[in-house]
N, C-alpha and C positions, 0 to 999 in steps of 0.2 A: 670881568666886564661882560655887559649881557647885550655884545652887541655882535653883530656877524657883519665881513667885510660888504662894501659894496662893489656889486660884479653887475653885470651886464643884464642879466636874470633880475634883479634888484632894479633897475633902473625900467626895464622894460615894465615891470608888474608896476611900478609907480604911474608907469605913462597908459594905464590899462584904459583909464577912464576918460583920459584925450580923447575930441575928436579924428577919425583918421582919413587925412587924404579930401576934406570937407564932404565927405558923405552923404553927410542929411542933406544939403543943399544940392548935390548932383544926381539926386536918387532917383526921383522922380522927372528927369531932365533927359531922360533916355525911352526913345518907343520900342528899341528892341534889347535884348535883353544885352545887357554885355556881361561876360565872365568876369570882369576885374570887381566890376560892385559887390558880387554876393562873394567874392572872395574877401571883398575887403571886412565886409560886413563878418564875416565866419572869424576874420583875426580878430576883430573887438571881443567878441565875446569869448574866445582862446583867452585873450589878454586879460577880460574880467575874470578868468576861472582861474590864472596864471596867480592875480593878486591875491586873490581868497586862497591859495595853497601855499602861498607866499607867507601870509599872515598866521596861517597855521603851523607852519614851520619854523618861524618866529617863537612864535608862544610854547612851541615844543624845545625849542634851542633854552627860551630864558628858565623852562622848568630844568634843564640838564645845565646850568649852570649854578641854579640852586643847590645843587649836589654838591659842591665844592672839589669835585676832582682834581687831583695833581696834572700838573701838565706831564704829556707824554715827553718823558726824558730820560738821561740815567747821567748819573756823576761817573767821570772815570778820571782818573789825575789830574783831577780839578779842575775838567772839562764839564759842561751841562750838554748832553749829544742826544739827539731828537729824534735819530730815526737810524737804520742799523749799514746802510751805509755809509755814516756819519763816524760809526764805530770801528769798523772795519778802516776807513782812513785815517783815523784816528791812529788805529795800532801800526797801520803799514805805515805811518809819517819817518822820515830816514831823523828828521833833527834840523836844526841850524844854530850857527854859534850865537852868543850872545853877543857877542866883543868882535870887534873888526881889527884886523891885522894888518901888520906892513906888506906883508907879501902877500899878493895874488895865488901864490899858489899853496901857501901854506890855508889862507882862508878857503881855499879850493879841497884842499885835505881836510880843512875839518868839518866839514857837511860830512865828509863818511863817518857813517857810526858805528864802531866799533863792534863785531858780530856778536850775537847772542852766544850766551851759553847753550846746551840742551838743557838746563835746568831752567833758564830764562826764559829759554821760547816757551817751554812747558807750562813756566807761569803767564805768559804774555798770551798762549791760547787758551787758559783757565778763563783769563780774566776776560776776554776777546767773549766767549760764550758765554758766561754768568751777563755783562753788559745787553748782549742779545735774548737772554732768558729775562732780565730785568724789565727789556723795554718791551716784550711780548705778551708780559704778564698787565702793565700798568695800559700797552694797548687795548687787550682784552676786556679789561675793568672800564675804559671807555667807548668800544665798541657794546659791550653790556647795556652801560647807560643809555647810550643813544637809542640803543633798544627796547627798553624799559619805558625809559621817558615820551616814546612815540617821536622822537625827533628823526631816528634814521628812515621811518617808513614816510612822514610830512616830508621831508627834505629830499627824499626821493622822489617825491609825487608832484614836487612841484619843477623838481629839475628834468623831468620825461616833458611834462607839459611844454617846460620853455624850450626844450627841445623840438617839439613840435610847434612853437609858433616860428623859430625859425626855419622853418620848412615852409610853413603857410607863406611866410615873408617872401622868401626866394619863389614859390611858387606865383606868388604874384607880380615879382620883377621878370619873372620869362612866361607871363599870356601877354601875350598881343591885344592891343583894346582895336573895339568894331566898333566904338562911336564916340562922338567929341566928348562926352559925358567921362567915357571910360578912360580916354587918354589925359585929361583933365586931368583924374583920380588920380592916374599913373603917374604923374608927374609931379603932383603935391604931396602925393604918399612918397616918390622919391628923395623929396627934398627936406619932409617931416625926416624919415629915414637917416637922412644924412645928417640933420643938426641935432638929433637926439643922440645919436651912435656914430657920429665921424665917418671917414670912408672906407677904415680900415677893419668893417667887418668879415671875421674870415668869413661868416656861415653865408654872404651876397655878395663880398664886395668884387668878385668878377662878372655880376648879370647887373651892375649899375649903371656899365652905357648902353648896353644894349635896351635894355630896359626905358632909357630914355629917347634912344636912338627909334625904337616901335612909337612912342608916344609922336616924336616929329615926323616919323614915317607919315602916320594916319594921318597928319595938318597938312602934310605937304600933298597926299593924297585929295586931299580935298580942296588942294590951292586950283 
């Protein structure tokens, strides 16, 4: 399927193109300069360069599905195990019975599992590391790809970016606005903020009252 989940990253490059915070309309509404405008101003065009890396990353992902890769796995006693800690509790698993008993403690006894041979364990860490040698080799073959197909370096480039718009974000939830202009901004980009992405974002959501708290500061200051 030539589709990649949606994440946060995802949603934000969609909303690149939104206005932010009504901008255009407050731009020119201020005679002195306030910090929050050309901040705001700096994240659209973050956001634009966010989508365009986005979309690249995209088109690099649906070329690396074109490949038909096996998904990273490995069969072990007719288990499908995806990753090598998986494997590892796979082999330490003790058991459990099939069948339930009269007794409590007889069904208590049979969870213990009978100890290995040394010929068992021997085979039981044979097979423990061929599973780990199995899913390192079929990892490689798709770190390769992503490689190839230009997917790991787009995918990378757009996840630095969105990493830095969530910087830009938070840096604009903690400037203080100098004019009604600014505080305006701050308080509609708050609440854009908050219906796009809920309140539970880690990368802000502790400079979300304060942030709104500076906006009612300045009103009241001028009450």
């Amino acid at each position: 399927m030539k589709t990649q989940p949606i994440s946060r990253r995802a949603l934000a490059a969609g909303l690149a193109l939104a206005p932010i915070a009504g901008l255009p309309a407050l731009a020119g509404a201020v005679s002195a300069p306030d910090p929050i405008l050309p901040a705001l101003e700096d994240l659209r065009r973050l956001k634009d360069r966010i989508k365009g890396l986005d979309d690249a990353a995209q088109r690099t992902h649906e070329a690396l599905s074109e490949l038909g890769l096996e998904t990273p796995s490995v069969a072990l006693d007719g288990y499908t195990l995806a990753d090598h800690d998986a494997i590892d509790l796979h082999c330490d698993y003790v058991g459990m019975p099939e069948k339930n008993i009269d007794n409590t403690i007889a069904l208590l006894e049979s969870w213990r599992k009978p100890p290995l041979t040394d010929e068992q364990k021997a085979a039981r860490e044979a097979a423990r590391r061929k599973a780990h040698d199995e899913l390192d080799a079929i990892k490689r073959r798709h770190d390769e790809a992503k490689i190839a197909t230009g997917y790991a370096a787009a995918d990378g480039a757009a996840t630095e970016a969105f990493e830095r718009q969530g910087d830009a974000e938070r840096a604009i939830f903690e400037t203080l606005p100098i004019s009604r202009a600014g505080a305006i901004a701050l308080l509609r980009f708050a609440a854009d903020h908050i219906e796009d992405f809920g309140v539970n974002d880690a990368k802000v959501e502790d400079v979300f009252p304060d942030a709104i708290r500076a906006a009612a500061d300045f009103f009241e200051g001028e009450a």
